[in-house]
N, C-alpha and C positions, 0 to 999 in steps of 0.2 A: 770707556762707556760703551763702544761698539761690543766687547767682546761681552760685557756684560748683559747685552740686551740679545747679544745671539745666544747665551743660555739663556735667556727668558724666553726667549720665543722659543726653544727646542723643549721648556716645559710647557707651553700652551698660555703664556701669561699674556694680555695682551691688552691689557689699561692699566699700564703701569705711570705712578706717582713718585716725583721726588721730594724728599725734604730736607732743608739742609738749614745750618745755619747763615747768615751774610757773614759773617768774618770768616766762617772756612771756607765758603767760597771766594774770599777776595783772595785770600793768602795762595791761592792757586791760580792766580787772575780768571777767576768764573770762568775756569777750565770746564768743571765740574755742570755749571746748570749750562754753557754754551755746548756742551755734547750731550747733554739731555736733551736741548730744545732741536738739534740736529735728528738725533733718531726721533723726536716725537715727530716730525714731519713725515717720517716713512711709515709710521702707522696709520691706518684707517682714519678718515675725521673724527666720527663718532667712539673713538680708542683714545685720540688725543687730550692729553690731564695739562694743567698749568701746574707748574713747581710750586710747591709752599717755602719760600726763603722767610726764612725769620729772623729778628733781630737777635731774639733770645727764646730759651725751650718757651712752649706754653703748651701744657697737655690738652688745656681747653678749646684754642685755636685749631690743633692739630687735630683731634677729634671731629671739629668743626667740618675744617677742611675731607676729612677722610668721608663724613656721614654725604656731604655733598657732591662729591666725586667719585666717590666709591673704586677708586683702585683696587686692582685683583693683586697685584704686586708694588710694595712700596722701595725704592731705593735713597740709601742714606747712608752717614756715617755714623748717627746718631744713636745710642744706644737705647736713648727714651722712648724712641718708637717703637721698640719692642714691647715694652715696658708699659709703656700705653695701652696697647693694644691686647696686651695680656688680661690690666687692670681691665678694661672695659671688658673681658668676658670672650675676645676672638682668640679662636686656638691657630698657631704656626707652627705650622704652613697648612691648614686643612684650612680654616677660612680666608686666609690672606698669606702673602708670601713676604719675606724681610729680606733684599739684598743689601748687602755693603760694598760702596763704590771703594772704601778704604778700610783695608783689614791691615791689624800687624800680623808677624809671625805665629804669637801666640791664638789666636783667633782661629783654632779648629770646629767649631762647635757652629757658627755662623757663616750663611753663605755669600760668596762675594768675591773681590777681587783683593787679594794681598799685594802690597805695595812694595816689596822684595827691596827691603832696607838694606841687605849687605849688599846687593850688585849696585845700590845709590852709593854708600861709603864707597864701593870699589871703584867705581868710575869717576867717584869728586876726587880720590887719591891718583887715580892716574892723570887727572885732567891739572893737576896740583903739581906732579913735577915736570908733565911735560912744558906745562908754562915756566917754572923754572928753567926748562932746557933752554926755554927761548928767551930768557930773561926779563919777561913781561913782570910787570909788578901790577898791583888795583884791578881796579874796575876797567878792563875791557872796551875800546875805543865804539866798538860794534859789539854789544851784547848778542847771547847767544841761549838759544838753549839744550840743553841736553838729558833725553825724557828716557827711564826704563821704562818697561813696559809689565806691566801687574799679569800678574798665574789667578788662575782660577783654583775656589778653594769650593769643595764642594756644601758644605758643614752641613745643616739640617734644620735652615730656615727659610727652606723654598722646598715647591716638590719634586717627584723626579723626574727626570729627562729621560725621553722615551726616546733619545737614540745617545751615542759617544760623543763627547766633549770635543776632541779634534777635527770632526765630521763637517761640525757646522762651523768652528772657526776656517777649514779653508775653502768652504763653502762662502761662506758670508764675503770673505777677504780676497776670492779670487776674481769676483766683478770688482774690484777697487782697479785703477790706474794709480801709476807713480806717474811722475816727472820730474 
């Protein structure tokens, strides 16, 4: 979500809106709206949007939501919202911008973050024998996690960025501390 909000802001976007389903957010333990509600604190008050979670699609809610908050950019995995937005008569990315926090492979055409399925197979494979090596069997006495990190896919439903893509990633990333 960081890196997607720093190509939003290198396109000028700056009342950005999420929408997501509740069951795809749980299935990531609200990964997904807990790094949404993290960057909305770094924005302006009067930039700050409340997530639309919903149980299930409602184009009517969602509309609802969008007339009253008026987002310049919406982030989602949701294909409806496009779809939505379209049927209602908005053109993307000239009146409104579409990110996706979760793209496949396939997904050249939309802008967002790709989810880089084969280094996830590659690394459940390596983490698969080396457990083998150590002769663990189940479930993990101390669970753990183990996270890729998503590419940025430029596609052509957002507008453009008036400077380079790696600029402001080690811009954004070099005030961060480890420990």
């Amino acid at each position: 979500m960081g890196t997607l909000f720093a190509e939003l802001e290198k396109r000028s976007y700056q009342r950005v809106g999420l929408v997501n389903l509740r069951e795809h957010d749980k299935r990531v333990d609200n990964n997904w709206l807990a790094a949404y509600l993290v960057e909305q604190t770094r924005l302006r008050p009067e930039n700050q949007l409340p997530p639309l979670v919903l149980e299930e699609w409602n184009a009517k809610t969602f509309l609802s939501w969008f007339a009253r908050f008026r987002p310049d950019v919406i982030v989602t995995r949701l294909p409806e919202v496009l779809q939505s937005l379209r049927r209602a008569g908005y053109s993307i990315p000239d009146d409104i911008g579409v990110a996706f926090h979760t793209l496949d492979e396939k997904s050249r055409s939309l802008s967002g973050m790709k989810k880089n399925s084969f280094q996830i197979g590659a690394m459940a494979v390596d983490l698969l024998i080396d457990m083998l090596h150590r002769n663990e069997r189940g479930v993990p006495p101390c669970p753990y996690l183990l996270m890729v990190e998503g590419s940025w896919v430029e596609g052509n439903t957002l507008r453009e960025s008036s400077e380079p893509t790696a600029l402001v990633s080690i811009t954004r990333h070099s005030n961060q501390s480890t420990v």
